[in-house]
C-alpha positions in Angstrom: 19.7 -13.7 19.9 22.0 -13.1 17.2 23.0 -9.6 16.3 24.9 -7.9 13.7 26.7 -4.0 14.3 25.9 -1.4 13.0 26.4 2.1 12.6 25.2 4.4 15.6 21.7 5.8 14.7 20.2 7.8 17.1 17.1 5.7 17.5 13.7 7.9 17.0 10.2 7.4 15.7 7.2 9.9 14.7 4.6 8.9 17.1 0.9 9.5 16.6 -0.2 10.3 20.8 -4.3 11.4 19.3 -5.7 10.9 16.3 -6.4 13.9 14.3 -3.0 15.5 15.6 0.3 16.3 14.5 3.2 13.0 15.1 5.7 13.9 17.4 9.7 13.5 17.1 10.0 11.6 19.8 13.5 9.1 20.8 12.7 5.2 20.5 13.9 2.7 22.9 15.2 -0.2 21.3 14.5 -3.9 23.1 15.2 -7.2 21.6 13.5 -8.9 19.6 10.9 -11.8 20.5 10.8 -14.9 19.5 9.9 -14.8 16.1 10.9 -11.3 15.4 13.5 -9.4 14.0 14.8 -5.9 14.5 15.7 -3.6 11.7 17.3 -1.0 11.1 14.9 0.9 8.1 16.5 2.8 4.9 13.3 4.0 3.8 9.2 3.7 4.5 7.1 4.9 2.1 4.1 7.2 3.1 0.0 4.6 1.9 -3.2 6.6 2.2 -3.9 3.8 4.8 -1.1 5.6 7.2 -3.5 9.0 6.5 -6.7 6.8 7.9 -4.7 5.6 10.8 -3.4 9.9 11.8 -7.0 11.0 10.7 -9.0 8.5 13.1 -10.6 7.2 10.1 -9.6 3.5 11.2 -11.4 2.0 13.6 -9.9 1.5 17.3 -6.5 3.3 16.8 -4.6 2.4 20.0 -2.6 5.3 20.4 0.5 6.0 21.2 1.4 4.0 17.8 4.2 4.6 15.3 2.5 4.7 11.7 3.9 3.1 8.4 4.1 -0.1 6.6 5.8 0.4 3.4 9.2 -0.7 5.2 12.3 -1.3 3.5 15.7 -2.1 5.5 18.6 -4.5 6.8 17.9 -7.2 9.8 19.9 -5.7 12.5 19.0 -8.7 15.3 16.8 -11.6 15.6 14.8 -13.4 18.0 15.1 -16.9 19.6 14.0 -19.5 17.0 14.1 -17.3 13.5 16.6 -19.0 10.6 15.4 -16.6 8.7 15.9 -13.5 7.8 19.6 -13.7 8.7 21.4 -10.4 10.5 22.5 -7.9 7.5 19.7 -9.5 4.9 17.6 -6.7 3.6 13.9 -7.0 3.8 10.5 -5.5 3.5 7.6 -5.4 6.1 4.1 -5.2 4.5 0.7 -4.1 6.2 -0.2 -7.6 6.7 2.2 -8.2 10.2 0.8 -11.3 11.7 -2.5 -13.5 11.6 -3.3 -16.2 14.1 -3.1 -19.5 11.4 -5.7 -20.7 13.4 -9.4 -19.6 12.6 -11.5 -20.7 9.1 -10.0 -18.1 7.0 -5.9 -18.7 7.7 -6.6 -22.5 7.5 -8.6 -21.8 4.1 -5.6 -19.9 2.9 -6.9 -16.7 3.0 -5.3 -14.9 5.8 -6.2 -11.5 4.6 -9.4 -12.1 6.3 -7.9 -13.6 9.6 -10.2 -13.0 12.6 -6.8 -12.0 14.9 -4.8 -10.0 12.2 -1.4 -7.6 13.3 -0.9 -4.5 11.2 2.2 -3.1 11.1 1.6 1.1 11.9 -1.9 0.2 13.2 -1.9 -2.3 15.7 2.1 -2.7 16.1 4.6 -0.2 15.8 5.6 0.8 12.4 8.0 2.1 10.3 8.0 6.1 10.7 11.1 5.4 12.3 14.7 4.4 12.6 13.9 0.9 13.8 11.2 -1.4 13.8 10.6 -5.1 15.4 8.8 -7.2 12.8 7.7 -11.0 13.0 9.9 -12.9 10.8 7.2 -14.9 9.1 5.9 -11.7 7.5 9.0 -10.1 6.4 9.7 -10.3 2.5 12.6 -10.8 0.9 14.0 -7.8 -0.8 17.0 -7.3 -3.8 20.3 -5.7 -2.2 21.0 -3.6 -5.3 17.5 -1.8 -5.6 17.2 1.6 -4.4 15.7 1.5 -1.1 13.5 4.1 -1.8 12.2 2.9 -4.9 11.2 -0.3 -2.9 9.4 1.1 -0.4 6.3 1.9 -2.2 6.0 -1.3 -3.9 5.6 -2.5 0.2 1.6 -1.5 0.2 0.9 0.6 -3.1 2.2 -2.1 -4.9 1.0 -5.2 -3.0 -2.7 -3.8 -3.1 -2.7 -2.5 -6.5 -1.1 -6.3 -7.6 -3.9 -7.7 -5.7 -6.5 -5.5 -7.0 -5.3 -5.7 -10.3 -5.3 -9.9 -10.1 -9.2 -9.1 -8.9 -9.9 -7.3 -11.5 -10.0 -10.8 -14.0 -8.0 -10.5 -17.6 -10.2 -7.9 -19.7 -7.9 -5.5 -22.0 -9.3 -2.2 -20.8 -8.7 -1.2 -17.0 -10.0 2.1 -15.8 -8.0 3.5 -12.7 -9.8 5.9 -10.5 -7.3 8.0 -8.3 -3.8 8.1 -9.8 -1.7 8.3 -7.0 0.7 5.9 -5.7 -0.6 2.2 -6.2 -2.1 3.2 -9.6 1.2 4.8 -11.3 2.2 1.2 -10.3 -0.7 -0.7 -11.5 -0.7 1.1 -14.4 2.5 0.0 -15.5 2.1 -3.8 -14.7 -1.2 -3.5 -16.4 0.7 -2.0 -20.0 3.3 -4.7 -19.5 0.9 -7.3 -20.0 -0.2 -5.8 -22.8 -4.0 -4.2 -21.6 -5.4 -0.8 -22.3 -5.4 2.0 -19.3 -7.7 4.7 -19.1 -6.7 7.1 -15.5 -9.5 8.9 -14.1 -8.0 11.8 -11.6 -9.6 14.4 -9.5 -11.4 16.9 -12.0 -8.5 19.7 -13.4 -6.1 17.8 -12.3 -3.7 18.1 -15.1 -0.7 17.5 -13.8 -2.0 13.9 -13.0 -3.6 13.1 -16.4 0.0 14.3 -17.6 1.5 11.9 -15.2 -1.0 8.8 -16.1 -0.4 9.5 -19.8 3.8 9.7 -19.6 3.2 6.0 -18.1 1.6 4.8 -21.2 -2.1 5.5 -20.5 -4.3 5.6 -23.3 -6.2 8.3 -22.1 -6.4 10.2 -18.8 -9.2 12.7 -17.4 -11.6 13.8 -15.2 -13.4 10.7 -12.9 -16.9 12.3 -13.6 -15.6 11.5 -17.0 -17.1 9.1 -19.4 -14.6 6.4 -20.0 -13.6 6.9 -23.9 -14.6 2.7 -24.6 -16.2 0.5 -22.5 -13.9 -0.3 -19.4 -13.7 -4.8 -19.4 -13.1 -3.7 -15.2 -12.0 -0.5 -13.0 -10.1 0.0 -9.9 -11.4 2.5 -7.7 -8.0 3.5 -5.2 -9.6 7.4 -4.6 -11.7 6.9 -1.0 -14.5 8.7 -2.5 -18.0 6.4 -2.6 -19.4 8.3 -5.3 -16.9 7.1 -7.4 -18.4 3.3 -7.3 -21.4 3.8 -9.2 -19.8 6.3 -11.5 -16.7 3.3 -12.2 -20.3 0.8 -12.6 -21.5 3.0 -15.3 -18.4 2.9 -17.5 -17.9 -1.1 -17.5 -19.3 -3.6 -20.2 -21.6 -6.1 -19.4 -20.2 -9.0 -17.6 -17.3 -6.1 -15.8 -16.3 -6.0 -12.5 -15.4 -3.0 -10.4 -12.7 -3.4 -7.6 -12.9 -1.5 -4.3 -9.0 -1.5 -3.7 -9.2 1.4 -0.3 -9.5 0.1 3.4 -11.6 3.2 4.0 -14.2 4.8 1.7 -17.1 7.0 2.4 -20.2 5.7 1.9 -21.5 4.4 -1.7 -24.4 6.6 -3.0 -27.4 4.7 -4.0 -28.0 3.9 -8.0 -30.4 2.2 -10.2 -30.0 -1.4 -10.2 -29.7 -1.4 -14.1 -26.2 0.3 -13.4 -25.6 -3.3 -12.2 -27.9 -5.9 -14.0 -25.9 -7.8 -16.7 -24.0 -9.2 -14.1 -21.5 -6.3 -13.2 -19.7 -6.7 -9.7 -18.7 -4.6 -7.2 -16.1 -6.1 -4.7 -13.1 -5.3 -2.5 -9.9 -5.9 -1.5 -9.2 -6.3 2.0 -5.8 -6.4 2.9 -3.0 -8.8 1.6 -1.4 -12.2 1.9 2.4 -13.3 2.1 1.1 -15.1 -1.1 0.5 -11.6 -2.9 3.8 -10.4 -2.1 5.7 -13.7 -3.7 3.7 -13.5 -6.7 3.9 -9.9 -7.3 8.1 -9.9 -6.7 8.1 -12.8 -9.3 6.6 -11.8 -11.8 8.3 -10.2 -14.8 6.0 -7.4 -15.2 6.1 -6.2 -11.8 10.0 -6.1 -12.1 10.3 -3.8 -14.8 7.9 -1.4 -12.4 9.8 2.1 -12.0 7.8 4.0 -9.0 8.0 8.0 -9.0 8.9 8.9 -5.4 9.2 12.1 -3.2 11.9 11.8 -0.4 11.2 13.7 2.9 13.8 13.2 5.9 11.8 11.6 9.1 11.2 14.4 11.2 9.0 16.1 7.9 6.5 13.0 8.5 3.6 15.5 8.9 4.5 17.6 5.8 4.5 14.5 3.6 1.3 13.4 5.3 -0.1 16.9 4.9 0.8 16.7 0.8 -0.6 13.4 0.6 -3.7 14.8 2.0 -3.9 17.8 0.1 -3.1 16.0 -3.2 0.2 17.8 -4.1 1.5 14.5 -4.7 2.5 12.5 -8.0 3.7 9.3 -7.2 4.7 8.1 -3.3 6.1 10.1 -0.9 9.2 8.3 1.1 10.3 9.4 4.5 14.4 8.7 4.7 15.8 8.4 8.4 
């Protein structure tokens, strides 16, 4: 094992002991990394909706005690027997996606999103509401040294899932985004740079939002019981709310497509099946592939991405949970060891 010194950090992680309660401060014992795995040393980890599922027992099978987070951002402090890369000191990021078994119909089809063995990093293997995290090499990605780390971490998961959600939602001009929070004041802007029409669709009265969605270049923002002001070519529903599905399906053209982009949503309402004939589509987005995060870190676009954040030290890990929750948010909220 190779390691690199650092500055003392008094390890120390928010830990989730029941669903449905408060994390706890609680000191973190480091080990060495696995073969495989790296150790780092994290700058920043940006706060998903997914993290809220996990605290809020909305997930299924939450193994607790479990550190949240997976919008990591943060310098290899020590690697594991048989990793060439990342190298000690390199900065990386660790996604959701933290390990799938390669082995079973959907890895070998190159769609490991679906793999029948996944890891997810905060939900089934420690995460990054901490000082430190142990991460598999394989799934780390590569991150710029001069970027702000706390610019970067939202780009981890809100970023990822809006780029895949966005890439589901085909190449019509006019994208409707229901929920603006953190993965759609990112979408938003990839969406504008390549030159297609946004229309934001926020919880009703929330002005501050619509304000938000329309400083970013939207070309119209409002309420998501709303009628769209032109037929939407696709929408991306990121709010968990169910009811917003058939309310997205009645806004698109025929032919449009509406994208499910939330790993947890309440249940869809029923509607009449002319809301769907013309060959409309509702599908989702189930996680994310190491593929997702190379395309989206390449591509012009998603460079020129500026995300608005909200920095809370560690130990405030429930109050940024608690704003996410209560929607006092605009942008991502960052916790900063």
């Amino acid at each position: 094992m190779n390691t690199l010194l650092t500055d003392p950090v008094a390890p120390h992680a928010m830990v989730l002991h029941e669903t449905g309660a408060a994390l706890r401060f609680e000191p973190l014992t480091l080990a060495p990394p696995g073969a495989g795995e790296v150790r780092i040393r994290i700058e920043a980890c940006g706060v998903c909706r997914t993290d809220l599922h996990v605290v809020d027992g909305e997930l299924p099978h939450v193994e607790t005690p479990v550190v949240p987070g997976h919008e990591i951002v943060g310098r290899v402090e020590a690697v594991g027997a048989g990793v060439t890369w990342p190298v000690p000191g390199e900065r990386v990021g660790v996604p959701w996606l933290g390990g799938t078994c390669q082995a079973c119909e959907f890895c070998l089809d190159g769609r490991e999103n679906l793999c029948d063995t996944p890891e997810f990093t905060g939900y089934t293997r420690a995460g990054g509401f901490a000082t430190h995290v142990t991460a598999r090499a394989a799934y780390c990605v590569p991150l710029p040294n001069e970027a702000d780390a706390v610019a970067l971490a939202p780009l981890l998961c809100a970023g990822l899932i809006g780029w895949r959600s966005l890439r589901h939602a085909g190449n019509g001009r006019h994208v409707g985004l229901y929920g603006f929070g953190a993965s759609a004041h990112i979408v938003a802007q990839i969406a504008i740079a390549q030159g297609r029409e946004v229309s934001a669709f926020t919880r009703p009265g929330d002005v501050a939002a619509q304000a938000f969605a329309r400083s970013l270049g939207a070309r119209w923002a409002g309420s998501s019981l709303d009628d769209a002001p032109a037929p939407l070519d696709a929408a991306i529903v990121f709010a968990p709310d169910g009811a917003l599905v058939p309310q997205a399906l009645r806004q698109v053209k025929k032919g449009g497509r509406v994208v499910c982009a939330g790993i947890h949503m309440s249940d869809i309402p029923g509607f009449p099946y002319a809301w769907l004939w013309e060959e409309r589509e509702i599908v989702s987005i189930a996680n994310l592939t190491r593929d997702d995060a190379r395309s989206f870190f390449a591509d012009p676009a998603c460079a020129r991405v500026t995300t608005t954040t909200h920095r809370y030290p560690l130990d405030a890990a429930n109050q940024a949970l608690d704003d996410l929750r209560a929607g006092r948010l605009t942008g991502a909220a960052v916790l900063v060891p």
